[in-house]
C-alpha positions, -999 to 999 in steps of 0.1 A, spaced: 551 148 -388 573 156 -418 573 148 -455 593 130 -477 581 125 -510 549 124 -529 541 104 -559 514 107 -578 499 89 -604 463 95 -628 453 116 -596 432 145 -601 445 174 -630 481 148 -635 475 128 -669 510 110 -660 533 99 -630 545 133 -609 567 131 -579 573 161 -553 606 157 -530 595 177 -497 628 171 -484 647 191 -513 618 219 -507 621 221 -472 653 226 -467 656 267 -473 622 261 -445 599 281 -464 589 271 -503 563 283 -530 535 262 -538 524 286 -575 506 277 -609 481 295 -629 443 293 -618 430 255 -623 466 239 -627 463 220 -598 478 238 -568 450 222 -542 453 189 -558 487 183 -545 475 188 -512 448 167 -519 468 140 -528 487 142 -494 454 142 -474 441 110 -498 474 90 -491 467 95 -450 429 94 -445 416 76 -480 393 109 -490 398 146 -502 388 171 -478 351 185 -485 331 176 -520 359 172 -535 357 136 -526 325 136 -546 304 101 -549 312 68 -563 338 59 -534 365 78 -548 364 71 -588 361 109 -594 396 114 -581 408 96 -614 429 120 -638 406 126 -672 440 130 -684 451 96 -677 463 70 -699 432 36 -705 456 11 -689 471 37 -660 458 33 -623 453 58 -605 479 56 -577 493 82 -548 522 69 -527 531 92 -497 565 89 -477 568 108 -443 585 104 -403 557 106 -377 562 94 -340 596 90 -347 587 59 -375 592 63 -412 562 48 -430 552 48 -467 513 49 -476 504 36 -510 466 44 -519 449 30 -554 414 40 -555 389 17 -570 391 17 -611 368 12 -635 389 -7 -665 385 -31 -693 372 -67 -689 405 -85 -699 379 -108 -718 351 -100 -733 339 -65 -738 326 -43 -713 342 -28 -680 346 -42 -644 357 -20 -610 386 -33 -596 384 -27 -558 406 2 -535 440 -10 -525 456 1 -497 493 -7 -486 517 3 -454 551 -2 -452 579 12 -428 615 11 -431 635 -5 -410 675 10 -400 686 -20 -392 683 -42 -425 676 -6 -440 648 -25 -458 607 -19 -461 587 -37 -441 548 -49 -449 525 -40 -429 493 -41 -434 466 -38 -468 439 -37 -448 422 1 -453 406 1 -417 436 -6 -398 460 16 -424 435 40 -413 432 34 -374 470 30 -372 475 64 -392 447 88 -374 465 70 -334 500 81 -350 491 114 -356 464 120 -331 440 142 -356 411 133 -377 411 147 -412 389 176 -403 418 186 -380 446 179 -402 433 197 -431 421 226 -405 460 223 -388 482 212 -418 461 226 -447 456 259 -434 428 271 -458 428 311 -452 395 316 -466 377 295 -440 397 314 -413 386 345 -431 352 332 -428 358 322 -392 367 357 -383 337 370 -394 314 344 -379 289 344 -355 293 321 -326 275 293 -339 295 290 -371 325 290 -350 314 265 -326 308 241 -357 346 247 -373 359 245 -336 339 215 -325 352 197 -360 385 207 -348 389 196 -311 365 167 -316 340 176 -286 315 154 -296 325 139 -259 307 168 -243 278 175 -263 275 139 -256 277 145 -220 249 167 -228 228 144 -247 231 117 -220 225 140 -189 195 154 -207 184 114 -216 194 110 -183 172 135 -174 146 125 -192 142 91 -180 142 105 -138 116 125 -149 98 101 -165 101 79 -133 95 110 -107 64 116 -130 53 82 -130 59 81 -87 40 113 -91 11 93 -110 9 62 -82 12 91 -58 -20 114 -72 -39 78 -78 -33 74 -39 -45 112 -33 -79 108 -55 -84 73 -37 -80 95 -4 -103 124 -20 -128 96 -27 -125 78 4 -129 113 24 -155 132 -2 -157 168 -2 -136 174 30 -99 167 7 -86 195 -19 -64 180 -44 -32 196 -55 -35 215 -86 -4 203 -100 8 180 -126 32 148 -118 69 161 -118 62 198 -109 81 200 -78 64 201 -43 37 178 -55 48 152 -27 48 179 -1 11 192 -11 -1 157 -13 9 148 24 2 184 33 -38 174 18 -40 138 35 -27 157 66 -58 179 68 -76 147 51 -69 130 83 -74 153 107 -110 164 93 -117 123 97 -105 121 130 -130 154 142 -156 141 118 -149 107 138 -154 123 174 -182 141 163 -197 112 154 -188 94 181 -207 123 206 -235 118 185 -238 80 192 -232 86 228 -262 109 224 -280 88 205 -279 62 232 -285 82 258 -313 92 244 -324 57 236 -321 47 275 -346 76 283 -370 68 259 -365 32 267 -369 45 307 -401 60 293 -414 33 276 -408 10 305 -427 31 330 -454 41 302 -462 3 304 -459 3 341 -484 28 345 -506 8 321 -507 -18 337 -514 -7 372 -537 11 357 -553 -19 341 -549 -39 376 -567 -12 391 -594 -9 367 -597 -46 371 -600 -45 406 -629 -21 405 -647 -44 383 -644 -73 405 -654 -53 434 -686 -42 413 -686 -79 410 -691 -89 449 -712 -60 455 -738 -70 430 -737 -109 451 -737 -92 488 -773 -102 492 -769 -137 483 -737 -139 509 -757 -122 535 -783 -150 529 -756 -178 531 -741 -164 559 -776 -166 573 -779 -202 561 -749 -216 577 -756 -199 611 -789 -218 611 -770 -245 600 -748 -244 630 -777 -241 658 -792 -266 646 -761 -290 651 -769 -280 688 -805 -300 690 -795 -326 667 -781 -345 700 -820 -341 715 -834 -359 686 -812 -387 684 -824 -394 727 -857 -390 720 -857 -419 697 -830 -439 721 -856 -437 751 -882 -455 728 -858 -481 718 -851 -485 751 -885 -482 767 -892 -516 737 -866 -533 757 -861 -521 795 -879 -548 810 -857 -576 793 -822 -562 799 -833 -549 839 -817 -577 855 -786 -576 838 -785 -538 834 -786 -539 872 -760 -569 879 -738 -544 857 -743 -513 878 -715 -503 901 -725 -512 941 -736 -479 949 -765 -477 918 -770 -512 928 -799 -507 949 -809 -473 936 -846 -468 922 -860 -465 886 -862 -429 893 -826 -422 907 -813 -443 877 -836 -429 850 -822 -394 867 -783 -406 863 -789 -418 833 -809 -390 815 -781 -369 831 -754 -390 813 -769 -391 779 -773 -354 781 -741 -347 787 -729 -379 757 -757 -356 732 -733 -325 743 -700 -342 736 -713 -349 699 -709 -313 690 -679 -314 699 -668 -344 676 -673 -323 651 -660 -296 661 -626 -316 668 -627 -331 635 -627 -292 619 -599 -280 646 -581 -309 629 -588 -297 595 -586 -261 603 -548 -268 613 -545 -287 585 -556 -260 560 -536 -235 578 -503 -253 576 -510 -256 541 -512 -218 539 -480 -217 558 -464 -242 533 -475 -218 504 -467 -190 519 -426 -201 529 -430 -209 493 -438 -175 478 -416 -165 498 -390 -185 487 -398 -174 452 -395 -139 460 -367 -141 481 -348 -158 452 -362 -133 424 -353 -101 447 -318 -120 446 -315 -129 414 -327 -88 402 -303 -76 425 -278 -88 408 -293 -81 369 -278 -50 364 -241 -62 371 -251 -94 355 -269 -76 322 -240 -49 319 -212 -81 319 -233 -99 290 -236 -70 267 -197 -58 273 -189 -95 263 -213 -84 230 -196 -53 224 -161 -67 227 -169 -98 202 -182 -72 180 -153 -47 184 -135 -78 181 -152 -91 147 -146 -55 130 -105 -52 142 -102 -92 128 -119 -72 95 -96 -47 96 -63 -64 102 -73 -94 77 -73 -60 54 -35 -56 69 -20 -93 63 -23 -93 27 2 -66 26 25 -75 50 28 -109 34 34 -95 5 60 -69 19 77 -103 38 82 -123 6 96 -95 -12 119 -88 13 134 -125 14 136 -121 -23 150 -89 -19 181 -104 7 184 -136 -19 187 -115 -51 210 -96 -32 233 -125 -29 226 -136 -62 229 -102 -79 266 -97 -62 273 -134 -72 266 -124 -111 280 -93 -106 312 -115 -99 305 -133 -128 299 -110 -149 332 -97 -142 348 -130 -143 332 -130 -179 344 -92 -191 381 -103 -180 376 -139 -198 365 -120 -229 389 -93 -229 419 -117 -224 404 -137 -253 403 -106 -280 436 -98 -270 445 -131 -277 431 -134 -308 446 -96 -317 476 -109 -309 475 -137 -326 461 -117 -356 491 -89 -353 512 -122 -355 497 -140 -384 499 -104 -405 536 -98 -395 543 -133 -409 518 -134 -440 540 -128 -463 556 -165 -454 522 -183 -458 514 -163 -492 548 -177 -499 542 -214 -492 514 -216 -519 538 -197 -543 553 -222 -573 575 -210 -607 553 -198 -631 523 -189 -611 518 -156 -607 519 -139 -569 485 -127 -560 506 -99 -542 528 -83 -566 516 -107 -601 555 -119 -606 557 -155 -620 595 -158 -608 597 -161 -569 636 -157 -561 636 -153 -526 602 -166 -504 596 -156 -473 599 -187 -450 582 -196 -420 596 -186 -389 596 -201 -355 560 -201 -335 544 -189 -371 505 -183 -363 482 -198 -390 448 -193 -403 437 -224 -384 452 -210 -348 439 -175 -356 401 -188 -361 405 -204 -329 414 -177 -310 383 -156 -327 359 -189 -319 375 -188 -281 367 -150 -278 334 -149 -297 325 -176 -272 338 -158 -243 325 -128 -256 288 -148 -256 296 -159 -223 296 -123 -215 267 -103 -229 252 -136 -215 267 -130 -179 252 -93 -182 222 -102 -189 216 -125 -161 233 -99 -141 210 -73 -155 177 -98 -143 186 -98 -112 195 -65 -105 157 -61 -120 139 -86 -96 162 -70 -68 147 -36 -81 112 -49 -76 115 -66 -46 134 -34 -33 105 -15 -44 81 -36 -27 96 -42 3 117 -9 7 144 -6 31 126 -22 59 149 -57 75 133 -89 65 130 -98 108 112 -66 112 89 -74 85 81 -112 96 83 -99 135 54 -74 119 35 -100 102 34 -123 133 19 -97 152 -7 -87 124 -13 -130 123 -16 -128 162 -35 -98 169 -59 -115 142 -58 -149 151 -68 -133 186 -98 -111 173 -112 -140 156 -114 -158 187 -126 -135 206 -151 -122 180 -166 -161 174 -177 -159 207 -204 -128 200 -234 -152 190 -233 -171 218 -229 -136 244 -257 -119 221 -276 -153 231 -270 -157 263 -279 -123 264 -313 -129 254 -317 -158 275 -306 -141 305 -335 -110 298 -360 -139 295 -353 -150 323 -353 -115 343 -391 -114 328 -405 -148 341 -388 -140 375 -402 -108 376 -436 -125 367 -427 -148 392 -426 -123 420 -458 -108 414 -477 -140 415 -465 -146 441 -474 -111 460 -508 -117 449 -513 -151 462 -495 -136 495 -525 -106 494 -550 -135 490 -544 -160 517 -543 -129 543 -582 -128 546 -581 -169 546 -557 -171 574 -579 -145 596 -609 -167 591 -593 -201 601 -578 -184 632 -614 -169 643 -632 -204 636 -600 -223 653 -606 -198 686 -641 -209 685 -634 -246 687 -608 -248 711 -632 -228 735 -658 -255 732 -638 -287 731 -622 -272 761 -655 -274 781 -667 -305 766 -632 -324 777 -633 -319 813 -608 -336 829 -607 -359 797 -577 -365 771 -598 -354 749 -635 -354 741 -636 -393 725 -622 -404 755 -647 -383 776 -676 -394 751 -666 -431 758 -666 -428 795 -700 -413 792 -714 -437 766 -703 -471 790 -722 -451 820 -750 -437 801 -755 -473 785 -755 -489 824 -778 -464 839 -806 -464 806 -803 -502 807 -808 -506 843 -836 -472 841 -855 -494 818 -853 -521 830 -863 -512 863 -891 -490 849 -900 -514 824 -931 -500 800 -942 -474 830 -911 -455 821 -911 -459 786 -939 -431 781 -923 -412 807 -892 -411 785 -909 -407 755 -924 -374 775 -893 -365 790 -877 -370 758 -899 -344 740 -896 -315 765 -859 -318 759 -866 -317 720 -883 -290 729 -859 -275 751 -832 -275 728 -846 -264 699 -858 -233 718 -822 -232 733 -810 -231 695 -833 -203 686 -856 -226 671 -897 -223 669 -899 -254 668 -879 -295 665 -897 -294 629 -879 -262 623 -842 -269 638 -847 -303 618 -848 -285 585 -821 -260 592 -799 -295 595 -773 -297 570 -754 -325 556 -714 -327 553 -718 -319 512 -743 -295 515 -720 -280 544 -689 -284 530 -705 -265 491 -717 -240 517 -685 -232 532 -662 -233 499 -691 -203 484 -680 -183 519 -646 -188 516 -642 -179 484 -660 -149 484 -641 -139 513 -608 -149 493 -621 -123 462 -629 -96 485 -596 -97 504 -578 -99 474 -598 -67 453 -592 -49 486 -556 -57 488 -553 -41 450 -573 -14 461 -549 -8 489 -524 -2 469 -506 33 467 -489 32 434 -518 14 423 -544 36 435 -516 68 422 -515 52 387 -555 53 385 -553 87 391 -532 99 368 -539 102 329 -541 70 308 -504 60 298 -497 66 261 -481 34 248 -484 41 212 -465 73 218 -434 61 243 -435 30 218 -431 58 186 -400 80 203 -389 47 215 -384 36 183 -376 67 166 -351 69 193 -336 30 177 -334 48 144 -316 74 152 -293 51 172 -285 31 138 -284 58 120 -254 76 145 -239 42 145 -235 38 112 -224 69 108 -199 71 131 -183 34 116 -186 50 79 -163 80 99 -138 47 115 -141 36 79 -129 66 64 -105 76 95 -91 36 85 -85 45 47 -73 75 49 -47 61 74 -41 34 52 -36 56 20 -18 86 39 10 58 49 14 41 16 19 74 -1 41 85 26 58 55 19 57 59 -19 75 95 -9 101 83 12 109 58 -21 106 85 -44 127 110 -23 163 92 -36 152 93 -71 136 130 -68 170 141 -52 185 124 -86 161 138 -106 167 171 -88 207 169 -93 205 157 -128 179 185 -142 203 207 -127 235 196 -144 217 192 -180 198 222 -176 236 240 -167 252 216 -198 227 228 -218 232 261 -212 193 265 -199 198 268 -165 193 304 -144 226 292 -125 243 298 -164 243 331 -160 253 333 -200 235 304 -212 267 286 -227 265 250 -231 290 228 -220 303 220 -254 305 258 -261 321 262 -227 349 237 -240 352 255 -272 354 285 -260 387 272 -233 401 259 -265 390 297 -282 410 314 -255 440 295 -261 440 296 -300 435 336 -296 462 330 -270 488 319 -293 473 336 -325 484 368 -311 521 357 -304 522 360 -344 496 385 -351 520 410 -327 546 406 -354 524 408 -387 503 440 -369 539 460 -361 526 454 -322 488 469 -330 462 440 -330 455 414 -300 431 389 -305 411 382 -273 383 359 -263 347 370 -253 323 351 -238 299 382 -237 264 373 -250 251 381 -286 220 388 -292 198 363 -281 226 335 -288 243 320 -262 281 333 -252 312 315 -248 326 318 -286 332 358 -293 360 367 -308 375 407 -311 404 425 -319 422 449 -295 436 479 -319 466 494 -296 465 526 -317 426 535 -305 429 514 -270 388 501 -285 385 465 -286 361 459 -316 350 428 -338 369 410 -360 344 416 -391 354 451 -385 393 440 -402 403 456 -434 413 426 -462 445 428 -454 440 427 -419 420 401 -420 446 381 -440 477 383 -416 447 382 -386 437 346 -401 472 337 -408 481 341 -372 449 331 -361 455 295 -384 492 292 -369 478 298 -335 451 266 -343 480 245 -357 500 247 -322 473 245 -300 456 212 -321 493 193 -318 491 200 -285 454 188 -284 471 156 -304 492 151 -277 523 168 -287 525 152 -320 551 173 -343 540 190 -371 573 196 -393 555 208 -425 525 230 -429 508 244 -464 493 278 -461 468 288 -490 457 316 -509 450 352 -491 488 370 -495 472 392 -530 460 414 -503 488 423 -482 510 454 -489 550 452 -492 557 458 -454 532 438 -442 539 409 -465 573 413 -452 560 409 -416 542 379 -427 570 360 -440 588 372 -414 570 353 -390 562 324 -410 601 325 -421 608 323 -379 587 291 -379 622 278 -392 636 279 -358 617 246 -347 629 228 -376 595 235 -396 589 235 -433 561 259 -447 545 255 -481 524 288 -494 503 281 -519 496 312 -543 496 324 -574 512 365 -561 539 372 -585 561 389 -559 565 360 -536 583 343 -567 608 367 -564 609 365 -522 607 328 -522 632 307 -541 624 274 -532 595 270 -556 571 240 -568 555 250 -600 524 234 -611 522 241 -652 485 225 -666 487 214 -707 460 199 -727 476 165 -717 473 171 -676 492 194 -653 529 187 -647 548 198 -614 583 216 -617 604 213 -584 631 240 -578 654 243 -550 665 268 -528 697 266 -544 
């Protein structure tokens, strides 16, 4: 960059127009900027900083936008005005700067502002001719600070070398310097590289401590769910190794359920083992009490029978009578057949005899009497033993009954030993099918508790894969958008550029004689720019903004759908996780099998828990059953012994009373037809002599048989008769006493019967007690031990969802991890920044080194070869390093501060030490020139030689084509330096007097 000329107008301590030709001064390279005190040395420079950048460096802008810069010198009707010529970037360019004025209202009274103006132009060496090109004060000022690559802070720091703030800078503590350098080098970047890694920071923590949060809500949910036996991490959410002491706790969390769980489990096996043997007990407490009972029954009944002995003797008695008497009952019966037939012998004689076979024929009275008495007697036997056939008959009878029941007790307790053979394989099969249904109904409860999840997990992951697609499709977009937009600005920028190269032609076109210009207020318009070919208008412009606001709408509306969907895909990520979508619906298939199955297999339990209870209903009545029967068994033995007796009996007799007979009615009939022949032919031939005779006869054999029957007398053997009701009521009293005392014997027979009556009385109330104390306790182990599956279940649950909530938090931890880090080393806070410099500091302090770098080039010179500057990045106090700065005296071989500097010495120090700044900053600028450079105040405390070794060096800066302005008021450097720009003040304003070097 390089001066031309400077004209100012009304501008700061100048009343009236002043004009400074930089090109005349520069020429001998190095030229006196001088005036008394207040004359307005500074203001010159001002007024070159104003006419690049709009503003005066520091307050001396002041307030009110830039009215203060207005000359109280100045004439009413004079603007204030400053119009700059210079070469930068190889283009010539000519600033003009007016700023706002407060004047009189044309009409009327009072005052009105008139606004800043602003005005660019650059010539052009080809129609050597000015060129417009812009008025608009932003982009005067954009285009200015991209051509020479410095803000003002820098070019008043680089171009306006101010030696009191270098002074100052010398002597300042790192903090101080960081602020001058950071203004300087524009690091703003960096420190916000700082702020966003420590936002950045920030917001991973606030998410690790929130993961932390869900992930101690999941530990006190596990500390509830497993009480006392779960210590909680004492540590806050963020601190590290949180995640680690969590799964650490619900490690020994789980492993205290599962032993709490298989204690619990012994204990229910225990439990039931001990309810089986008191449920043996009970079972064989009742067994004993009822034998016991049986047998204390039986001795009752036996009490019973002994207390009616005497009247059983007596019917025993009674029915033998009853018996012999059967035995003369034949006798009686002839003796009133003879008289009957004595009434009517004498009648039937004749055909009694033609009847008779031919040996009776001729036989006597006597001889036939004789074969017929014998005949009758033998018939009278034969009656006896009708009856006695009649009983066989009914003896068999009654026996194959008992044979009938007993094939049928038999078959009852043939079938009820087989069916309680088989109860305990049958019992054991109904109450597995129980437990299952019931192990069945609790895993349906637990996985119904898993499908909620996994459905959940499912649908998120389908989102997850669809947002996927759809987030890379607005991510496409998007991007289409962005490019769509940023072809449309530069459209409409080009456009713009366009329309303001040819504005002057379309201000023109409105322009008629006699109307004033709004530009430059002429009313005579010579030559008007014309439209040239492809001419943008106002119209075409506005349509290119409308087409690139509406892209530009397009755009922010693109990101935001973009930005949606990458939420939903966040949220369906974090729901879902990593896991493939076919793994999670494979995994909810299973979880809606395997419960789909348990419910099936659990609706089944209340009709195995009936069928259960059906089945050990059933074991009872058979049981029942079979001792029934036993006892009716017992019973019919003593009835079966008495038919076989009694049927021994009768077969004897009928044997002899059959003969050679089929049996005895045939016998009885063969006997009746010849004992009917022989009495009818007997009386007949005896007629009434025989009738008493028979009578007689029939008596004596009365007689006889009733003595034969143990009998006293007919009278007697009469009574002892019995008929077949009387015999029959008889026999059934006999029998049945005989059945009763079979049966009490039988029972009294009994070993376990007879052992049970010996031992003590069974103790039901007791077995019945531990029995049910014994159920309790059962209940009590079996809820406990499903509380312990419970808790075992949720802790599982809970220990995998936080280990799941870890594994998601893990990427965002390492993030959190690696970004603490880096802001904690930006900030300069970090143990690995060993001396705490922040990364803006650390910048700096690279840019320190290589200002004190080329300071000391210069400072060489001015020092005779004594003083180095050199950077330190030692620590200060408790400040951070990175921005020391000493001085190496070659003399001593000490390297000490730079506050330790005499005046002098710091003068030529800060001189070099501002030269030094200049280079490196153009290079900073990006090797923008720097032709002229103003240098101010500080050379009062040099001596001769080393004010000679200062313009020296500044004097060498001539050898790259440089131009140096010193402003000071030294007498002496008038005399060294002859090219000279004098500022003289008046009571009417300061004035500038230009010399050259001629």
């Amino acid at each position: 960059m390089r001066l031309h000329r400077l004209d100012i107008t009304a501008f700061g301590p100048f009343g009236a127009s002043q004009s400074v030709d930089f090109d005349d001064l520069s020429a001998a390279g190095l030229f006196l900027l001088h005036g008394p005190t207040g004359a307005g040395k500074t203001s010159v420079l001002d007024a070159v900083c104003y006419a690049l950048y709009g503003s005066v460096p520091g307050a001396r802008q002041g307030s009110g936008q830039g009215m203060t810069l207005r000359s109280d010198h100045a004439a009413p009707g004079t603007r204030t005005e400053v119009r700059l010529e210079l070469t930068v970037a190889g283009r010539r360019l000519e600033i003009t700067r007016q700023p706002p004025w407060e004047r009189l209202k044309l009409r009327g009274k009072g005052t009105t502002v008139d606004k800043a103006q602003t005005w660019l132009r650059e010539y052009d060496p080809t129609t050597r001719a000015w060129k417009d090109l812009s008025r608009s004060h932003q982009e005067i000022g954009e285009e200015i600070t991209q051509l020479l690559g410095m803000s003002r802070e820098q070019f008043c720091q680089v171009v306006l070398l101010p030696q009191g703030d270098f002074a100052r800078f010398l002597r300042a503590d790192a903090e101080a310097r960081g602020k001058l350098l950071g203004r300087l080098f524009d690091t703003r970047r960096f420190a916000e590289v700082e702020k966003r890694l420590a936002e950045r920071r920030r917001a991973t923590e606030a998410q690790v401590r929130e993961g932390d949060a869900a992930l101690l809500a999941d530990a006190h949910r596990m500390q509830q769910a497993a009480g006392d036996t779960m210590e909680l991490p004492e540590l806050a959410p963020g601190e590290p190794g949180l995640a680690e002491a969590v799964l650490e706790a619900a490690a020994v969390a789980r492993a205290t359920a599962r032993e709490l769980l298989t204690i619990a489990d012994r204990r229910l096996t225990a439990a039931e083992s001990a309810r089986a043997a008191t449920g043996r007990e009970l079972a064989d407490a009742r067994e004993l009490d009822r034998l016991q009972r049986r047998f204390a029954e039986a001795r009752e009944r036996a009490a019973r029978l002994a207390e009616r002995s005497d009247a059983h003797r007596a019917a025993q008695e009674r029915m033998e009578r009853a018996r012999k008497a059967e035995a003369v009952a034949p006798a009686l019966e002839l003796r009133d057949v003879a008289d009957s037939e004595h009434r009517r012998a004498a009648a039937a004689e004749a055909r009694a005899r033609a009847l008779l076979p031919q040996a009776l024929a001729d036989a006597g009275a006597a001889p036939l009497a004789a074969a017929a008495r014998r005949a009758a007697e033998e018939l009278g036997g034969l009656e006896s033993a009708r009856r006695a056939e009649r009983r066989l008959a009914a003896l068999v009878e009654e026996r194959a009954g008992l044979d009938r029941q007993e094939r049928a007790d038999e078959e009852v307790r043939q079938e009820a030993e087989t069916w309680l053979a088989d109860w305990e394989t049958v019992r054991t099969g109904l109450q597995s099918r129980v437990d299952s249904a019931q192990e069945a109904a609790t895993r349906a409860e637990q996985l119904a508790v898993q499908r909620d999840p996994a459905r959940r997990r499912l649908t998120a992951a389908r989102q997850r894969d669809r947002l996927t697609d759809d987030t890379e499709t607005a991510r496409q977009r998007a991007l289409a958008a962005a490019e769509d937009a940023v072809e449309a600005r530069a459209h409409w920028l080009d456009l713009k550029e366009q329309r303001l190269h040819g504005i002057a032609a379309e201000l023109a076109a409105n322009l008629t004689d006699g109307t004033p210009c709004a530009v430059c207020g002429a009313t005579q318009h010579p030559a008007p720019a014309r439209k040239t070919a492809g001419h943008v208008d106002r119209e075409a412009e506005e349509r290119a903004l409308t087409a690139y606001q509406t892209a530009d709408e397009l755009r922010a509306q693109a990101e935001r759908h973009l930005g949606a969907v990458r939420e939903a895909l966040a949220a369906a990520t974090a729901e879902a996780g990593d896991t493939p979508t076919a793994q999670l619906a494979e995994e909810a298939e299973e979880l809606d099998g395997a419960y789909t199955r348990a419910r099936a297999t659990a609706s089944g339990l209340h009709a195995a828990q009936e069928e259960l209870r059906r089945a050990e209903g059933e074991r009872e009545q058979r049981v029942a059953a079979q001792q029934q029967a036993a006892v009716r068994s017992a019973s019919r033995v003593a009835g079966r012994d008495r038919l076989e007796r009694e049927q021994a009996l009768l077969e004897e007799e009928l044997t002899r009373a059959r003969g050679t007979a089929e049996s005895v009615t045939a016998r009885a009939a063969q006997l009746e037809r010849r004992a009917a022949l022989l009495t009818d032919a007997a009386d007949t031939a005896r007629a009434a002599e025989d009738t008493a005779q028979r009578l007689k006869d029939a008596d004596a054999r009365l007689s006889d048989a009733a003595f034969r029957a143990g009998f006293d007398t007919p009278a007697d053997a009469a009574a002892a008769l019995l008929d077949d009701t009387a015999h029959r009521e008889l026999q059934r009293r006999l029998d049945a006493w005989q059945t009763e005392d079979a049966a009490v014997r039988a029972v009294l027979a009994e070993a376990d019967t007879a052992d049970a009556a010996r031992r003590p009385p069974a103790d039901l109330t007791a077995a019945e007690q531990a029995a049910a104390d014994a159920d309790r306790r059962l209940r009590e182990a079996s809820s406990a031990r499903d509380a312990a599956d419970r808790c075992r279940a949720e802790l599982d649950r809970l220990s995998a969802h936080a280990a799941t909530s870890v594994r998601r938090l893990a990427p965002l931890r390492e993030e959190y991890t690696r970004v603490a880090r880096l802001a904690s080393l930006a900030a300069g806070t970090s143990a690995d920044n060993e001396r705490r410099m922040r990364l803006e500091s650390y910048v700096l302090a690279a840019r320190l080194e290589q200002v004190a770098a080329a300071a000391t080039a210069r400072l060489l010179r001015m020092s005779s070869g004594r003083y180095t500057l050199v950077h330190s990045d030692d620590r200060s106090g408790r400040g951070r390093s990175g921005l020391g700065l000493h001085v190496v005296d070659a003399w001593t071989g000490r390297e000490r501060d730079t506050a330790t500097l005499s005046g002098g010495e710091t003068f030529f120090a800060s001189l070099a030490l501002a030269l030094g700044l200049a280079d490196v900053v153009t290079d900073e600028a990006g090797g923008v020139r720097l032709d002229t450079l103003f240098i101010d105040e500080g050379f009062g405390s040099l001596d001769d030689q080393t004010l000679d070794e200062v313009l020296d060096v500044l004097d060498a800066l001539r050898e790259r084509d440089r131009s140096v302005g010193i402003v000071s008021h030294v007498p002496d450097l008038r005399r060294r330096i002859h090219a000279q720009l004098e500022v003289v003040k008046g009571r009417s304003g300061s004035v500038l007097r230009q010399r050259g070097a001629g």
